[in-house]
N, C-alpha and C positions, 0 to 999 in steps of 0.2 A: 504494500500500500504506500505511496506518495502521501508526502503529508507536506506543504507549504508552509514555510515559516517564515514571517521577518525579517527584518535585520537585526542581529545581535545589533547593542549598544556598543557604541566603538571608545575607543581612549580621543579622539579627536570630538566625539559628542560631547564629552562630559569636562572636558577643558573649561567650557562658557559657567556651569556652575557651579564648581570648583573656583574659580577666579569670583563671582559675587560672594560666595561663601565667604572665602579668603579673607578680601575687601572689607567684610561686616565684622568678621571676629578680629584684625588690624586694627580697626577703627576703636573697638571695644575695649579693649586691650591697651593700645600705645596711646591712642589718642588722651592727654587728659580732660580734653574738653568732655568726652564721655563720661566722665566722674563725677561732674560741678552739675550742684542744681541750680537753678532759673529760666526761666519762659526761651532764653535764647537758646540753651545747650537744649532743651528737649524737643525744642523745632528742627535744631540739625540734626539730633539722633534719630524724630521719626523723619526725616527726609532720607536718610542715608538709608531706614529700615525699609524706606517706600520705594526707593531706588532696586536697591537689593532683591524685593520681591518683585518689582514691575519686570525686573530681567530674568528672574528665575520662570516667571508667569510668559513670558513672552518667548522664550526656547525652550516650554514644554509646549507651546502653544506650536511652534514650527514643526518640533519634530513628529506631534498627532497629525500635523499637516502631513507631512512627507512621508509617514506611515500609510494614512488613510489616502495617499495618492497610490503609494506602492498596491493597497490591499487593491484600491477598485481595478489597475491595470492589468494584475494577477486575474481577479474576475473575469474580466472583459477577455482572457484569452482563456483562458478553462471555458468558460460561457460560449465565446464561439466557436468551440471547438466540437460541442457536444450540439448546439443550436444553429447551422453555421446557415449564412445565406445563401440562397440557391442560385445558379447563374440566369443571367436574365435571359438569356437565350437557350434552350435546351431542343434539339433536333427540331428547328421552325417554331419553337411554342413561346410567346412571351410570359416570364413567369417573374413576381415577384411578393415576397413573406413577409411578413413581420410580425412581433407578438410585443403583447401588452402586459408586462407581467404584473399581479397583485401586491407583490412586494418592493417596497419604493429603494430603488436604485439596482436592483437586479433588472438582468436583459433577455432572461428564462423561467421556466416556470413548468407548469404539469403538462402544457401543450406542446405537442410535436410536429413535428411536419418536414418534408424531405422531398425532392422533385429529382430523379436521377435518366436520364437517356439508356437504356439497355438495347442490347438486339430483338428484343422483343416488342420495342416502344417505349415512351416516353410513361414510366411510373412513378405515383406521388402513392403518401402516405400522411394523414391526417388524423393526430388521437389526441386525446384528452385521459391524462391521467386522474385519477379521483387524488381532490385535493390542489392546492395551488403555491406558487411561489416555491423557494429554493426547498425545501422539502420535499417537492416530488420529481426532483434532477435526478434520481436514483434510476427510476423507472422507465423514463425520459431515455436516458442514456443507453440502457440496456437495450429498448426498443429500436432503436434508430441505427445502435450498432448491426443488430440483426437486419435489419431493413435493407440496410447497403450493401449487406453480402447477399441475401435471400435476393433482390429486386436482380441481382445478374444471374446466380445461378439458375433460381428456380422459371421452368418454361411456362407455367400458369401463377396467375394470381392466388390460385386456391394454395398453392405449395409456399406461396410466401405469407401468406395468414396462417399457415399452421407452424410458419417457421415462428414469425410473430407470437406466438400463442406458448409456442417451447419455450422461448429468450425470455418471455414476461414470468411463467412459471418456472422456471429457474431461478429468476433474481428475487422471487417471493421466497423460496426454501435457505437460497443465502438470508434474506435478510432476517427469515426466522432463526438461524443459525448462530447463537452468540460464538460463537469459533471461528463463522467465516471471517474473512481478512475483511470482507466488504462491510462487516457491521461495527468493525473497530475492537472487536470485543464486547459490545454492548446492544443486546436486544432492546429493541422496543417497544415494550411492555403496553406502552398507551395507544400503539395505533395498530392494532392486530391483522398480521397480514391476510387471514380470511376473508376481510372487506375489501381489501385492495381489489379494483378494476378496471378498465381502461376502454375508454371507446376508441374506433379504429374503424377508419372507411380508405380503402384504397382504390384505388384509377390507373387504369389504363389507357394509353390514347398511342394508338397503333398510327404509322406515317400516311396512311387515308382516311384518319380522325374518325376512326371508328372507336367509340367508348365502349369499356366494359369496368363493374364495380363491382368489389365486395365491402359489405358494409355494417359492421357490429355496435348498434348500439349509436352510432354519430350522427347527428344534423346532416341530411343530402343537400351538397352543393346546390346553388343557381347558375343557370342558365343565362348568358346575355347573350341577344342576338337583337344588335340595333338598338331599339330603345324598349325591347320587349324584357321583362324578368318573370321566370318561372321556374319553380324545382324542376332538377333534375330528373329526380324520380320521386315517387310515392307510398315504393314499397314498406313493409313493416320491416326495420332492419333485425338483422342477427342480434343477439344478448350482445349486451358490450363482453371481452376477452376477462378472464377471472371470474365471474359467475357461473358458468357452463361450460361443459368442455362444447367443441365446434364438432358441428354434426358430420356423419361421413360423406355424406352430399356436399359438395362447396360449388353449386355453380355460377360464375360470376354472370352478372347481369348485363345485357347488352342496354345502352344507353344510348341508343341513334349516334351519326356521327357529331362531332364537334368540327362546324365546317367553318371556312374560312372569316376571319374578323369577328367570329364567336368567341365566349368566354366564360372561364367558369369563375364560380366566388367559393373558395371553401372557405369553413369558417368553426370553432369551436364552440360549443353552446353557451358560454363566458359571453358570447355578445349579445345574443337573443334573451339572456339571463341579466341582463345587466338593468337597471333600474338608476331611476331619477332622485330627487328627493321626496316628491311626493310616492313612491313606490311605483311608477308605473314602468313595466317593463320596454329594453328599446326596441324598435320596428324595423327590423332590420330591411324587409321586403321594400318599405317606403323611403329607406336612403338608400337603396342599389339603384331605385328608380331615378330619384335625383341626381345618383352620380351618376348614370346615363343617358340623360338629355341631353348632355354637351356630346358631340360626335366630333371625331375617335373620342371614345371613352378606352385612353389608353390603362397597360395595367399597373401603370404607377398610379395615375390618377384616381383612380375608383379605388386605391387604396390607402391612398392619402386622407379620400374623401370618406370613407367609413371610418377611418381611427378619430378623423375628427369630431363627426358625430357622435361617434362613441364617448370622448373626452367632455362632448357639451352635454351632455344626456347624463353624464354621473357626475358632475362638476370635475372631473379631472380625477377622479380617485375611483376607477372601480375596483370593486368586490372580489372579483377574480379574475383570474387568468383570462386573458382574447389575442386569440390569433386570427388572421387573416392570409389565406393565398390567392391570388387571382394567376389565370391561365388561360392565353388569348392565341388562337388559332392563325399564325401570320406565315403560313403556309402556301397561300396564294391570294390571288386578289378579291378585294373585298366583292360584295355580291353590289351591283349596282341597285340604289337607290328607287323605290317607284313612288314620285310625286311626295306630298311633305312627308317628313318624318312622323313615324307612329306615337303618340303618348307611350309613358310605359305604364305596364301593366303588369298585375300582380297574380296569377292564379295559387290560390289556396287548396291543399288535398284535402 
């Protein structure tokens, strides 16, 4: 196990306190004005005492600085290393992520997600761990590692949900394990891994944008096409992974093509979950629409445009975890326009 540590304190740090110290017990000491009472001698004693602390207070004050610079850059590469961003381009597809996490100043959280190019097509992987912020990077991690291997080897989606499903039960039995190396020695008695579960929807999008899905337990993607928004599908999904073992049937679901200048939105239930001040939950379907009247609704912009709704909708502070991926078919040319642009529109299942 790796364990990150600070910087030891050096003989060059402690120079600056050692010299006020110094300075204060000199003064005590040799000086005889330190000895003599009246109004003037105890003005310079507490000046000199005020000095003394104002410097001792002011390089612990730098070096929490320069620690708490070091911890967050440490983070920022552990973080993206397990979360990392997808390339904007992936065999013809415009794809770009990002997540919102619950915990203020982390850049991860319980949400996953992964866009990789195999000889099979372009595969994505979107889950939600139970739970949110830096305490569910465990599960996170586990999964995605598996994802990356399984999305090349395995020749069907079914073979990589069951790989998914291995890697997640495996890291459940370590973390029950107070032995294993991954629990540090220390089970965790409060959060029992019997509960632990994960939702998990994966995509495929073969190079004639033919879509197939399997889907346990997660929120179905939207559809954009022009100024239209509608789910992807309808279906009743699989249990989320950790409740149920996966049935011996796994067959992914054909999804129509994703044709040219289309686009998907995936998204983790953290958003559709999220809430105002007065409780009312956000709408997600009626700001896909809005960030779709401006044409190109490129897929930076429609994801710009939902984190910010999201941000006004919970005053800046949501509840949990939100991620977003969008995935835009630039494959060939857009489908020509007939007469104005359509409203958009929302169909509900």
């Amino acid at each position: 196990m790796i364990r990150i540590k600070g910087r030891a304190p050096t003989a060059r740090g402690a120079v600056l306190p050692m010299l006020w110290g110094a300075l204060a017990v000199v003064y005590k000491v040799c000086c005889p004005a330190a000895t003599q009472e009246g109004l003037g001698t105890r003005v310079v004693t507490n000046g000199v005492c005020f000095a003394v602390g104002s410097g001792l207070m002011f390089h612990g004050r730098r070096a929490l600085l320069r620690e708490l610079r070091l911890a967050r850059r440490t983070a920022r590469v552990a973080q993206s290393a397990v979360l990392r961003p997808p390339s904007p381009s992936l065999d013809g597809l415009g794809v770009v992520a990002a997540q919102l996490s619950a915990d203020p100043g982390a850049s991860v959280g319980g949400d996953l997600y992964e866009a990789i190019a195999t000889e099979h097509g372009v595969r994505v992987v979107m889950g939600d761990v139970r739970g949110h912020g830096l305490a569910a990077l465990g599960p996170v991690a586990a999964l995605l590692g598996s994802f990356r291997e399984a999305a090349h080897d395995e020749a069907g989606l079914d073979g990589v949900l069951r790989r998914l499903e291995r890697a997640f039960a495996r890291h459940l039995r370590e973390r029950a394990d107070p032995e294993s190396p991954s629990t540090g020695g220390i089970a965790d008695l409060d959060d029992p891994v019997t509960e632990e579960f994960v939702t998990v929807l994966l995509l495929e999008i073969r190079p004639d944008g033919a879509l197939a899905a399997l889907n346990c337990g997660h929120p179905w993607p939207y559809r954009l096409a022009g100024t239209t928004v509608e789910p992807l599908a309808r279906d009743e999904p699989l249990p989320p992974l950790g409740l149920f073992p996966l049935p011996a049937d796994l067959t992914p679901r054909a999804c129509g093509p994703l044709r040219p200048a289309e686009s998907l939105v995936l998204f983790t239930d953290g958003a559709e979950d999220s809430r105002d001040a007065r409780g009312r939950f956000f709408a997600l379907p009626e700001a896909l629409c809005a960030a779709v009247r401006e044409q190109p609704a490129s897929p930076r912009r429609v994801l710009h445009h939902l984190f910010a709704a999201v941000l006004r909708h919970t005053g800046g502070t949501p509840t949990d975890d939100v991620a977003f991926m969008v995935l835009r078919n630039e494959r060939g040319p857009a489908p020509k326009a007939r007469g104005s642009a359509r409203p958009a529109t929302t169909r509900h299942g």
